[in-house]
ZAMARGU-4260 file (C-alpha; in steps of 0.2 Angstrom, whole numbers, plus 5000, padded with zeros to 4 digits):
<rodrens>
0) 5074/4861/4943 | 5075/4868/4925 | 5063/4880/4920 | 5065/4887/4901 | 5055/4901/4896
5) 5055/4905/4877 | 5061/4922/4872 | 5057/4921/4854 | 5046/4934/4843 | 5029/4929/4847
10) 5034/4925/4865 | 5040/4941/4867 | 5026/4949/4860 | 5015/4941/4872 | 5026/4948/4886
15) 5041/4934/4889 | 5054/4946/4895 | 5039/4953/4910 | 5038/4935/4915 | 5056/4931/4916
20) 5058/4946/4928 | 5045/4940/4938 | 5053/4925/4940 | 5069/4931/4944 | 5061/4941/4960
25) 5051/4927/4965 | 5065/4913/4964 | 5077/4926/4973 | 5063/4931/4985 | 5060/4913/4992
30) 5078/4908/4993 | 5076/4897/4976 | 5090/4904/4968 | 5100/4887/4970 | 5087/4873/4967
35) 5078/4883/4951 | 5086/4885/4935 | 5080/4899/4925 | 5081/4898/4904 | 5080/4905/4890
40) 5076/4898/4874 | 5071/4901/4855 | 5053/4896/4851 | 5046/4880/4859 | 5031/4878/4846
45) 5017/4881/4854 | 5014/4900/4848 | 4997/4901/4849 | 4992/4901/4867 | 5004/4913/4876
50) 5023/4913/4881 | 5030/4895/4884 | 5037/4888/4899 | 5043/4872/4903 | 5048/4867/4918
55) 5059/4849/4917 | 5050/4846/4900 | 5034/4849/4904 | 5025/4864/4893 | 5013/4877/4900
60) 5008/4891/4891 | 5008/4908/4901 | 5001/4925/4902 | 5012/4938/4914 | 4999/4941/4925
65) 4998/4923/4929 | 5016/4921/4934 | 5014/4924/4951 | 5001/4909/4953 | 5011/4898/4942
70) 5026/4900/4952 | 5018/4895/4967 | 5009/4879/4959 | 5021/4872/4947 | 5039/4879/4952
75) 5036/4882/4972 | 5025/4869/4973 | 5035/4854/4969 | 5051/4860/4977
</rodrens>
């Protein structure tokens, strides 16, 4: 499973580099490491409504303290 988070400016404003370490523990925690694929990417144009995440080419927009839910619905949860 792919999973691209955006690293660029506004992204990282809104806290992009928090959620990727979240990630990282939470993948590693649940013995993910080899079935998720964690990304980073420049800007995925959708700016305005927190970092973006895509996860196999879907886009969610995320806040860091959701990262924990969102991983156990969208990443988690289809595995």
């Amino acid at each position: 499973m792919k999973v691209t988070i955006c690293i660029g400016s506004a992204c990282h404003l809104k806290g992009s580099r928090e959620i990727i370490e979240k990630l990282q523990k939470l993948v590693s925690a649940n013995g993910l490491s080899d079935k998720v694929d964690l990304n980073g990417a420049f800007c995925s144009g959708n700016c305005d409504h927190g970092v973006c995440v895509t996860v196999e080419g879907e886009l969610y927009s995320l806040k860091p303290e959701d990262t924990e839910e969102f991983f156990e619905n969208e990443i988690k949860g289809r595995l």
